[in-house]
C-alpha positions in Angstrom: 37.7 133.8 104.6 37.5 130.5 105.5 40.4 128.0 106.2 40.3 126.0 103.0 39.8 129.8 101.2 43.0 130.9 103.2 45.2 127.3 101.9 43.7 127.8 98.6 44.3 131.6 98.1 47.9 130.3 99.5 48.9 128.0 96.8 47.7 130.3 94.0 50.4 133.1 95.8 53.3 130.6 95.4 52.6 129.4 92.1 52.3 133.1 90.9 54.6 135.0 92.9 57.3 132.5 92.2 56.6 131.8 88.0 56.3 128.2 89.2 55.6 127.4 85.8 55.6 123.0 86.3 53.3 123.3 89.2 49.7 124.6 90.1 47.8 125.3 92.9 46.5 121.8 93.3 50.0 120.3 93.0 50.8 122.0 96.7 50.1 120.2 99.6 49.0 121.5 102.5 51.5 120.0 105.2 54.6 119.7 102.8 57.8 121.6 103.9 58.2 124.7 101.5 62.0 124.6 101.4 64.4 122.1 100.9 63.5 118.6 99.9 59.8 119.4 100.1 58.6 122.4 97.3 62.3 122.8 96.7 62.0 127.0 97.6 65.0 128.6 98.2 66.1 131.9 100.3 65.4 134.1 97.1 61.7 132.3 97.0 61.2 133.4 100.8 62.1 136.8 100.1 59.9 136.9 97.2 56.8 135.2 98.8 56.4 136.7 102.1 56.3 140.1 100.1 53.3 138.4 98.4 51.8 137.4 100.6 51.7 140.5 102.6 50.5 141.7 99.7 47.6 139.5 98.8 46.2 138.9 102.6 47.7 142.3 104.6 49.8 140.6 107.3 53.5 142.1 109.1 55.9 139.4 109.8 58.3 140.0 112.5 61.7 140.4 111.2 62.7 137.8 113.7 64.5 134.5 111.3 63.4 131.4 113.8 60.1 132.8 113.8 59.5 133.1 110.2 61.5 130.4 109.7 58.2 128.5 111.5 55.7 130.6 109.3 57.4 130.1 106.5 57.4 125.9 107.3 54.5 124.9 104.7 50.8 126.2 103.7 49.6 124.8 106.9 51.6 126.8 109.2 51.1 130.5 106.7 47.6 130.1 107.2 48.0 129.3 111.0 50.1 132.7 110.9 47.2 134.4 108.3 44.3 133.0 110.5 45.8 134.5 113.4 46.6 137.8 112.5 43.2 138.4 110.8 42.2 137.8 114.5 44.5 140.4 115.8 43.0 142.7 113.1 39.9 142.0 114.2 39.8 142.9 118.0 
């Protein structure tokens, strides 16, 4: 997958795994926060996405909280995390 394939795939995650019913894909940006007073996501929406996104792309996230706190930060930084893990997979 490329990088823009990984962003892409990404967005459509959030806006489906979270019924985000005003928004789509294309509304996302890339290098917006997620949570507070960028997206607007919430605790509950972490919980929910990171199980989707496992899901959809086959990643582990550590169950440390600063860490996925970083991950978590916007689309840019998941599909740092996605990117690099896929490399891990790899070797």
């Amino acid at each position: 997958m490329t990088r823009e394939e990984i962003e892409t795939k990404l967005k459509d995650v959030i806006v489906s795994a979270l019924d985000l019913e005003d928004l789509t894909a294309a509304d996302i940006e890339t290098e917006v926060p997620l949570f507070g007073e960028g997206l607007g996501l919430d605790s509950i929406d972490a919980l929910e996405l990171g199980m989707a996104v496992k899901k959809a792309f086959g990643v582990t996230f550590a169950s440390d909280p600063a860490a996925n706190r970083q991950i978590f930060y916007s689309v840019k930084t998941l599909a740092d995390f996605v990117e690099q893990q896929n490399k891990v997979d790899q070797t």
